[in-house]
C-alpha positions in Angstrom: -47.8 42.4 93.0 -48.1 44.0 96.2 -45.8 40.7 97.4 -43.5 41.2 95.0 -42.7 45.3 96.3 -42.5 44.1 99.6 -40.1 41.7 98.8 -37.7 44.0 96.7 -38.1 46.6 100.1 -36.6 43.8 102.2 -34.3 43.2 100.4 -33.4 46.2 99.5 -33.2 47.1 103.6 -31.4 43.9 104.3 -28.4 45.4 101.3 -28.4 48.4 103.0 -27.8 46.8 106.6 -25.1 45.0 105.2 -23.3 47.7 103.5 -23.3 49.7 106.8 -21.4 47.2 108.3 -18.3 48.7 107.6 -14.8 47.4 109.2 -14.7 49.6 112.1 -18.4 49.4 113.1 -17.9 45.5 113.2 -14.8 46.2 115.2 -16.2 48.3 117.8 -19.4 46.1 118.0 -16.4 43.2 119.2 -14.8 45.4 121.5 -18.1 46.4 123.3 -18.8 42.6 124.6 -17.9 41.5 127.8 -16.3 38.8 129.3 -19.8 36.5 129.6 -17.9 33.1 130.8 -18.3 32.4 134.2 -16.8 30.3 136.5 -18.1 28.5 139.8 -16.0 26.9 142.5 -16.5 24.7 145.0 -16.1 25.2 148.2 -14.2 22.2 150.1 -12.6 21.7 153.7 -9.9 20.1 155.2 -8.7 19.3 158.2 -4.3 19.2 158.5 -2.7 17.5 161.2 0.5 19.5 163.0 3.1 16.3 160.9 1.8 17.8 157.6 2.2 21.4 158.5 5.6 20.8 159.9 6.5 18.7 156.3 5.0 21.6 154.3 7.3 24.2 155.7 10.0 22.1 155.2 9.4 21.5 151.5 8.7 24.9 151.2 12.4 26.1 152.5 14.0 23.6 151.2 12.8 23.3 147.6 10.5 26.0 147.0 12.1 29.6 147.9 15.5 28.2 146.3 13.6 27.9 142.7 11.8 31.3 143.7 15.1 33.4 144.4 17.0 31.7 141.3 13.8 32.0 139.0 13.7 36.2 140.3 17.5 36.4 140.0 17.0 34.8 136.1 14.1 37.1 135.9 15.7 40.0 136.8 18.6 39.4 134.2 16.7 39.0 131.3 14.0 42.0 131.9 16.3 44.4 133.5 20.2 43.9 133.5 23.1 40.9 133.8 25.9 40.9 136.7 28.5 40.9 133.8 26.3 44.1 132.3 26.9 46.3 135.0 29.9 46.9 134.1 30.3 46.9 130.3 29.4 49.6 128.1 25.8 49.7 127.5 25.0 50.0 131.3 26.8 53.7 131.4 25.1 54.1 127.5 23.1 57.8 127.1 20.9 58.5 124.5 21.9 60.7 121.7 20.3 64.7 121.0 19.1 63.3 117.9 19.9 59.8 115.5 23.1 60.0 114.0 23.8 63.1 115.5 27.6 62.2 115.5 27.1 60.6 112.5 26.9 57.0 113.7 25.2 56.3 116.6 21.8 56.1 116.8 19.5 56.3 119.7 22.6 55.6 122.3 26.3 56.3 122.3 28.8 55.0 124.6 31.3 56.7 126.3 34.0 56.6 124.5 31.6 59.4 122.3 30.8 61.5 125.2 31.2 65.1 124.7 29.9 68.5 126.4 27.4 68.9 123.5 25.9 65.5 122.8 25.3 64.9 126.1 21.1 65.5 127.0 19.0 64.4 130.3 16.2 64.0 128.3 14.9 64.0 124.6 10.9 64.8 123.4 10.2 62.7 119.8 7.3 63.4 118.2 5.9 61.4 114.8 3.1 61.5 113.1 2.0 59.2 110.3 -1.2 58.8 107.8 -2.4 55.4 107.1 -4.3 54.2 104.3 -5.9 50.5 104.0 -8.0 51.4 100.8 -10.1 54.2 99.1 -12.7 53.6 101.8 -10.6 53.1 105.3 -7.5 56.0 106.4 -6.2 57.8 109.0 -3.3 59.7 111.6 -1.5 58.0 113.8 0.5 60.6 116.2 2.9 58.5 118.7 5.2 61.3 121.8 8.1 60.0 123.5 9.6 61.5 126.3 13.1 60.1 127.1 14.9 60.5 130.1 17.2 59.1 133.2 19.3 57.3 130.6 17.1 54.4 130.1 13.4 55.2 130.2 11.1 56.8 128.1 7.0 57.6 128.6 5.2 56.8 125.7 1.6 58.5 124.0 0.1 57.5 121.5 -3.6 58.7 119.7 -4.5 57.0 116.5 -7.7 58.2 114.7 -9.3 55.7 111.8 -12.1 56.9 109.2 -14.3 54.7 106.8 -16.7 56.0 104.2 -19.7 53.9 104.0 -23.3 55.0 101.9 -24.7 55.9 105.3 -22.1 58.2 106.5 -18.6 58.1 108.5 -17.4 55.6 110.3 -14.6 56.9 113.1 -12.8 54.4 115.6 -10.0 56.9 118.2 -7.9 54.7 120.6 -5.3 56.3 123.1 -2.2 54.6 124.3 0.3 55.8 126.8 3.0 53.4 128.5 6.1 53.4 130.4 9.0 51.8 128.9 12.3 50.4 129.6 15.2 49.8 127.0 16.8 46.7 127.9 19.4 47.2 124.9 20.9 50.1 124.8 23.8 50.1 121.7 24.5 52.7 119.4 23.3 50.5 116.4 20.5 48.5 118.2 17.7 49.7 120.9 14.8 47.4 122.3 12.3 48.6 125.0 9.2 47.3 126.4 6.7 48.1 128.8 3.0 48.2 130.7 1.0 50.6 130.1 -3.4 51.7 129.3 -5.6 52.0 126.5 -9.1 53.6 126.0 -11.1 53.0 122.8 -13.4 56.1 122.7 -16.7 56.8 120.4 -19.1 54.6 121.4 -17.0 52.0 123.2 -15.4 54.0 125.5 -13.2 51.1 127.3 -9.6 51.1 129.2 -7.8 47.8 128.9 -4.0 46.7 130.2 -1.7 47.3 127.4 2.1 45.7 126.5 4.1 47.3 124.6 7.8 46.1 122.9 9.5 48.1 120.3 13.3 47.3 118.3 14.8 49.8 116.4 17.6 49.0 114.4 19.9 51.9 113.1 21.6 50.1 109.9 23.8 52.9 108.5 23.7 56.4 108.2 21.1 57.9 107.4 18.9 55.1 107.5 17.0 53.2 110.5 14.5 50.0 110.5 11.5 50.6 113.3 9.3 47.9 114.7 7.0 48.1 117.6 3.9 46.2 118.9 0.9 47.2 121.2 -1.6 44.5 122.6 -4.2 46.1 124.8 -6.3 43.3 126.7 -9.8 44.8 126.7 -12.9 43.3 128.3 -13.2 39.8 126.2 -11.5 41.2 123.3 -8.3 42.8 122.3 -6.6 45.2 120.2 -3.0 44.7 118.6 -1.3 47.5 117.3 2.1 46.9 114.8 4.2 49.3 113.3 7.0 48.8 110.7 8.5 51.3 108.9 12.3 52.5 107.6 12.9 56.0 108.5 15.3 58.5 106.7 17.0 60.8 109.1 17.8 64.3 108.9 19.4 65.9 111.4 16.4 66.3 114.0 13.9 65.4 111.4 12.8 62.6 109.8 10.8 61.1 107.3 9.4 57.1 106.9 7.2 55.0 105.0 6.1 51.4 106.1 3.0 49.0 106.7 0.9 49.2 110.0 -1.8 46.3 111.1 -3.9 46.3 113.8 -6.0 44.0 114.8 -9.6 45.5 116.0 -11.5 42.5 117.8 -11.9 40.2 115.3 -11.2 42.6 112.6 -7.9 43.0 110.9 -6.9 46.3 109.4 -3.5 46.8 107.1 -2.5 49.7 105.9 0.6 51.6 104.1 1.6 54.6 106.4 3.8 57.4 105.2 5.1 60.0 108.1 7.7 62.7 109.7 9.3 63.5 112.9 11.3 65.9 115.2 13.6 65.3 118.1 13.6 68.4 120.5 
């Protein structure tokens, strides 16, 4: 008999354990492992005669800074801006007070809709959505953008997740910030990327290198189709944050509904997300 209790208590415990596992705790058991792969290298010597110096500078200017200063010219195209752009329209583009504020264009208008009064050196968005994956998992996610110099914008973002377990309340809080760059610039169509950091805090508390890329594609008026992606490298794990959503703008506000996943460690996470917005 006495057997018998003892094996209904473990059991019973062994339930328990397993129902406290909730998503998040699982997620931020991941991202709390470190990188335990090593490496080793070995250590070799060698001895170069002046013929094999003289042929390896010669390959090198021949052959190899030609492919370097082609590949950076290439590079510099794609990431940043074309010959042939420099003088077309979306390298003297601006960005707008607010989204549609002239009734068509959307983040950027060209010149040809300059005016005293649309034109603005900078431009603060704020939006804030709540998520909910299920009965048991929700949250806020609050992301500031701070536009400026025609082309730029600095990025923050805080995003706070709660699950309800029968031991209590799981929280998971990461932080974002990043610096971006909008390498298309139309009054219909906007794309940016950028580098940026990432802190997971509770009991984590980790930075890791962050990338960040983000489309927005302004279809007609009122009405806009957001996408934007966040993968933070951290210790041996990582965390990937994607947004979708269509927004409905008004004037300086907005409203959206959409899906968000993120990808804690090895723990996915999907949610609906319903939100509003200002432009200042």
């Amino acid at each position: 008999m006495k057997f018998q209790n003892l094996a209904v208590l473990v059991l019973f415990l062994f339930s328990t354990l397993g129902f406290s596992q909730t998503r998040l705790s699982r997620a931020k058991q991941d991202l709390k492992k470190d990188n335990s792969s090593s490496s080793s290298y070995a250590n070799s010597s060698s001895s170069d005669d002046d013929d094999s110096d003289i042929w390896e500078i010669l390959l090198i200017e021949a052959f190899i800074e030609p492919v370097i200063y082609v590949g950076g010219f290439i590079s510099y195209g794609l990431l940043v801006e074309t010959e042939w752009e420099r003088e077309g329209q979306m390298h003297f583009a601006e960005f707008t007070p607010y989204p549609y504020a002239n009734g068509k264009a959307g983040n950027f208008m060209f010149e040809s809709d300059f005016t005293n009064e649309n034109l603005t050196p900078f431009r603060f968005d704020i939006n804030n959505s709540l998520v909910k994956a299920d009965s048991k998992l929700y949250g806020n996610h609050l992301n500031l953008d701070f536009r400026f110099e025609k082309r730029f914008s600095i990025n923050a973002g805080y995003l706070q997740l709660f699950e309800e377990s029968p031991t209590g309340t799981e929280s998971f809080s990461l932080f974002n910030a990043s610096f971006n760059y909008y390498r298309i610039r139309t009054p219909r169509f906007a794309l940016w990327y950028g580098p940026g950091v990432s802190y997971v805090a509770n009991d984590v508390n980790r930075f890791g290198f962050t990338l960040n890329v983000g489309a927005e594609w302004f279809i007609a008026n009122p009405i806009s189709l957001f996408a934007n992606h966040k993968h933070a490298f951290l210790g041996s794990n990582s965390v990937d944050i994607f947004e979708s959503r269509l927004k409905y703008h008004l004037n300086r506000y907005n409203i959206s509904g959409g899906y968000e996943h993120y990808q804690l460690g090895s723990v996915p996470v999907s949610n609906f997300a319903i939100g509003v917005g200002v432009v200042f």
